[in-house]
C-alpha positions as CSV (number, residue, x, y, z in Angstrom):
1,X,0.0,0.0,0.0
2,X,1.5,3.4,-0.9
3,X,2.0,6.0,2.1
4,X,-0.1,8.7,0.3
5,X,-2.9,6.5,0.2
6,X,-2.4,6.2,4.0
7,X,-4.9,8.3,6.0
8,X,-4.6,9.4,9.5
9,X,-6.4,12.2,11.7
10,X,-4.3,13.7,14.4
11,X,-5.5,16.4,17.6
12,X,-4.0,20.1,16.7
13,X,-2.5,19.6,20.0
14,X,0.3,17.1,19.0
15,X,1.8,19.8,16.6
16,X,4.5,21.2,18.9
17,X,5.0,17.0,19.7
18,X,6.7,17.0,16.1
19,X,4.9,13.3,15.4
20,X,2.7,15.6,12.8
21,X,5.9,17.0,10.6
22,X,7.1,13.2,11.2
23,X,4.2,11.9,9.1
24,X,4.0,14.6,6.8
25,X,8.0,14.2,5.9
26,X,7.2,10.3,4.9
27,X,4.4,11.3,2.3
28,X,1.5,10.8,5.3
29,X,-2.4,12.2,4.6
30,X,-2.9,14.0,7.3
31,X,-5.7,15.5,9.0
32,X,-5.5,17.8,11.9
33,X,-8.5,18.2,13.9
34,X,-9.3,19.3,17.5
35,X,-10.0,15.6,18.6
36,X,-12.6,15.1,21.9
37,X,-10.8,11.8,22.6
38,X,-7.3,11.0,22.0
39,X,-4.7,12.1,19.7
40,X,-4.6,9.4,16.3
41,X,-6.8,7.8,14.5
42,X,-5.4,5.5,12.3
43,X,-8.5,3.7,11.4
44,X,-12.4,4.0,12.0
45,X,-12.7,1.9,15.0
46,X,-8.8,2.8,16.0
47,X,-7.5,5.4,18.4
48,X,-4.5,6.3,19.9
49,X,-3.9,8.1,22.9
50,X,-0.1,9.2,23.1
51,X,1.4,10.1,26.5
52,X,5.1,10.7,27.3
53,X,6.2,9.2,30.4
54,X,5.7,12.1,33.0
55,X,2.5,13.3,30.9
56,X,1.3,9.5,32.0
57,X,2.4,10.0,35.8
58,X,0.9,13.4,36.1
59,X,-2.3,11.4,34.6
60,X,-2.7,8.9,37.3
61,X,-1.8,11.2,40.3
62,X,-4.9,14.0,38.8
63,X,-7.0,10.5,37.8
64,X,-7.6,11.8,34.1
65,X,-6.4,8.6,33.1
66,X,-8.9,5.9,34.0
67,X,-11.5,9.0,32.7
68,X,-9.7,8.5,29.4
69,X,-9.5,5.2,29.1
70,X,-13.3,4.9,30.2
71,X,-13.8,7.0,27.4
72,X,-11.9,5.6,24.9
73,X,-13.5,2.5,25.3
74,X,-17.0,4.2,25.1
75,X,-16.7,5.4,21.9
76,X,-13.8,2.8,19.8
77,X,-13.7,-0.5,19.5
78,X,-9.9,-0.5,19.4
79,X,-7.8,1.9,21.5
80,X,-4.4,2.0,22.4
81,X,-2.2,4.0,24.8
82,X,0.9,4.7,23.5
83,X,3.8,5.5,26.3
84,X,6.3,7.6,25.2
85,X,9.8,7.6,26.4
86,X,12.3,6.3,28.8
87,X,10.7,4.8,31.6
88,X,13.8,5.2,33.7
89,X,12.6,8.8,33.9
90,X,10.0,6.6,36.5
91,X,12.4,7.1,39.5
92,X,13.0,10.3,39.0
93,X,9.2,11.1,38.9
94,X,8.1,9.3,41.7
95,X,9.6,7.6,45.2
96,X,7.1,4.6,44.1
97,X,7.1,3.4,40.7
98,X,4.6,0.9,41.9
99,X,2.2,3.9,41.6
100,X,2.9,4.2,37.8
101,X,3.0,0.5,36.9
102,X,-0.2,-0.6,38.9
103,X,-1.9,1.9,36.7
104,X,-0.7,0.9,33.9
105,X,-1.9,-2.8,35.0
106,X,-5.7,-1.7,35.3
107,X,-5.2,-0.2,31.7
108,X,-4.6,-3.3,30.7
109,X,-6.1,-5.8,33.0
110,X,-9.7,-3.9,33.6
111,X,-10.2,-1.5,30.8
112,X,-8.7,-4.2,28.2
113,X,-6.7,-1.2,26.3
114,X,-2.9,-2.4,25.2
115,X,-0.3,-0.2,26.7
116,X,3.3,0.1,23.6
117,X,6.2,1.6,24.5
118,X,8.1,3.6,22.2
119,X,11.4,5.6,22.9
120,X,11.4,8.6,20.9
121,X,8.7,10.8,19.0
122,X,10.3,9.0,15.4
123,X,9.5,5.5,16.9
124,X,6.7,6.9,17.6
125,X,6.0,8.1,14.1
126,X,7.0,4.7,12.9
127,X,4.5,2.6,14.9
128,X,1.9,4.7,13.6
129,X,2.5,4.5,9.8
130,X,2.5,0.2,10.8
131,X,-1.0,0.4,12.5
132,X,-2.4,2.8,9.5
133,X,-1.2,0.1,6.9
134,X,-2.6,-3.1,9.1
135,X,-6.3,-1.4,8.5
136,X,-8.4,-0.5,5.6
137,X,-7.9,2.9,7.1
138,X,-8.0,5.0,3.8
139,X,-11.7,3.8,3.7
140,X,-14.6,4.7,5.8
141,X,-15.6,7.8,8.1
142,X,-13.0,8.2,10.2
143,X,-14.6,11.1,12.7
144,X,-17.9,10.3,14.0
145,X,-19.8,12.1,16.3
146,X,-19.0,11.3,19.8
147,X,-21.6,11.6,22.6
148,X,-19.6,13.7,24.9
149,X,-20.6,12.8,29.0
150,X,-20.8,15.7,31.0
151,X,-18.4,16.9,33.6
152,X,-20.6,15.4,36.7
153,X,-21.0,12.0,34.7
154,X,-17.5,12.2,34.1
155,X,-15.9,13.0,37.3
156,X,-18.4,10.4,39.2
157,X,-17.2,7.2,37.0
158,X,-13.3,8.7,37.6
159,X,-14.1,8.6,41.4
160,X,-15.4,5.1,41.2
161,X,-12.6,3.9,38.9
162,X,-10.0,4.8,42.0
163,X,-11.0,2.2,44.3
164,X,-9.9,-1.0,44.4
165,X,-9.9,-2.9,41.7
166,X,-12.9,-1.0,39.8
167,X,-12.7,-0.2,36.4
168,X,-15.0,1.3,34.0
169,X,-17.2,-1.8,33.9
170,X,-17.8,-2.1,37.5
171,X,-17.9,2.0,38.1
172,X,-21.0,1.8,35.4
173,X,-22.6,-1.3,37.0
174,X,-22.2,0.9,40.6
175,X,-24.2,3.9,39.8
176,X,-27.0,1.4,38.1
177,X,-27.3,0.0,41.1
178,X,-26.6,2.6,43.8
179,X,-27.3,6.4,42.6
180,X,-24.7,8.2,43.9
181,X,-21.2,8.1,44.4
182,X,-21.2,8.5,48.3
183,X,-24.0,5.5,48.3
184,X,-21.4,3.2,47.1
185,X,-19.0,4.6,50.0
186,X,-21.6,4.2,52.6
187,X,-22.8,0.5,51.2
188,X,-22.2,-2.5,53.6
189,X,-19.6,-4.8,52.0
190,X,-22.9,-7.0,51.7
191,X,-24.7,-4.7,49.4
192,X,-21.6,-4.1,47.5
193,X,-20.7,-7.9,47.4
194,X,-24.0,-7.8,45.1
195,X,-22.8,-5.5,41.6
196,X,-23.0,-7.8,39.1
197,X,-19.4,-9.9,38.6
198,X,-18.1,-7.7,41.7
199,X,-18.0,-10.4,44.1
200,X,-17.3,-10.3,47.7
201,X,-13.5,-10.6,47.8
202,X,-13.1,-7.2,46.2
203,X,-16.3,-6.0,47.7
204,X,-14.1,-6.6,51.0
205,X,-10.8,-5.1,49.8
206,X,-13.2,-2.0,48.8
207,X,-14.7,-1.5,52.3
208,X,-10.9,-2.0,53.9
209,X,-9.5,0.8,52.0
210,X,-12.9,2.8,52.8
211,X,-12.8,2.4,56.1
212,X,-8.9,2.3,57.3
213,X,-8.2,5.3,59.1
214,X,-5.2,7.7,57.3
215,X,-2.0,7.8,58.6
216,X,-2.7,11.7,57.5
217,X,-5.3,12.1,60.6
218,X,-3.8,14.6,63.1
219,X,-3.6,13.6,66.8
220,X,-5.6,16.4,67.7
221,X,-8.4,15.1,65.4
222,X,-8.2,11.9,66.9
223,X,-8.7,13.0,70.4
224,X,-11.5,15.4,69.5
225,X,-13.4,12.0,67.8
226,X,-12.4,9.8,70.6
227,X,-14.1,12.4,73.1
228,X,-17.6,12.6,71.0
């Protein structure tokens, strides 16, 4: 398949990445948009979501990522994070890389997304051009018209998607069946033993992290609550 035939839509905001000039230099068809959701799309049903390695850290300590990836998967049937960089930068980031890498485990493990490493914005470039030419991609709309959830709808599933072992699925499944946010908090691990597929082994390691007092709690506090 020739490269000009090759089509691929990128977000206006990965011009000063220099991925764009990348594609353009190799004979790419490119469209720049202002995406809603991620940054390429290399084929109808295909969307990448490029992050460099402290773009990705900073993601999971503000918890935009699991709202991404809820998205993502709301609206393609095949997205895929792509993780720029050395990941050595890791320990200079953070004092716990186990922070990063357990995220990076419920990308994979409960929002079923594929995490690829690349080292450098022309790898980068590279793996892009291979996942255009794997599609039909030079057929078909490639933008459709994506339902965008509101801020509250938004914000409630990324508060959900923090606790233990929840990911989009079971965040969803949790407001069907509860309401509210801070009825899931106050349900007994009993009631939340019953979300569909939940079970009560996470139900329990739900309630333990719920209900564990912070290390964070001042003495003074503590006093004040023991004398009530």
């Amino acid at each position: 398949m020739k490269l000009e035939n090759l089509r691929i839509v990128v977000d206006e905001r990965e011009r000063k990445s220099g991925i764009p000039d990348l594609l353009k230099s190799i004979g790419l068809n490119l469209e720049m948009k202002t995406l809603p959701i991620g940054d390429y799309i290399v084929a109808p049903e295909t969307v990448v979501e490029r992050k460099s390695i402290r773009d990705l850290m900073a993601s999971v300590f503000d918890g935009r990522l699991f709202d991404q990836c809820s998205r993502l998967k709301e609206h393609f049937e095949h997205p895929i994070v792509l993780m720029e960089g050395n990941v050595d930068e890791i320990e200079e980031i953070t004092e716990n890389p186990l922070i990063f890498y357990g995220a990076l485990s419920s990308v994979v493990l409960d929002f079923k997304i594929p995490v690829i490493p690349t080292p450098s914005a022309s790898h980068t470039a590279k793996l892009l051009v291979s996942m255009c030419s794997k599609k039909e991609s030079h057929k078909g709309p490639y933008l459709k018209k994506i339902k965008k959830s509101s801020d509250l709808e938004r914000q409630q599933l990324s508060v959900l998607c923090s606790l233990p072992g929840i990911g989009e699925k079971f965040a969803f499944r949790m407001l069907e069946k509860f309401g509210t946010p801070l009825k899931v908090f106050s349900a007994t691990t009993a009631e939340l033993g019953k979300v569909e597929g939940l079970g009560e082994t996470r139900a329990k390691k739900i309630k333990k992290m719920l209900d564990s007092k912070s290390k964070f709690l001042k003495k003074s506090n503590q006093k004040t609550l023991h004398d009530v």
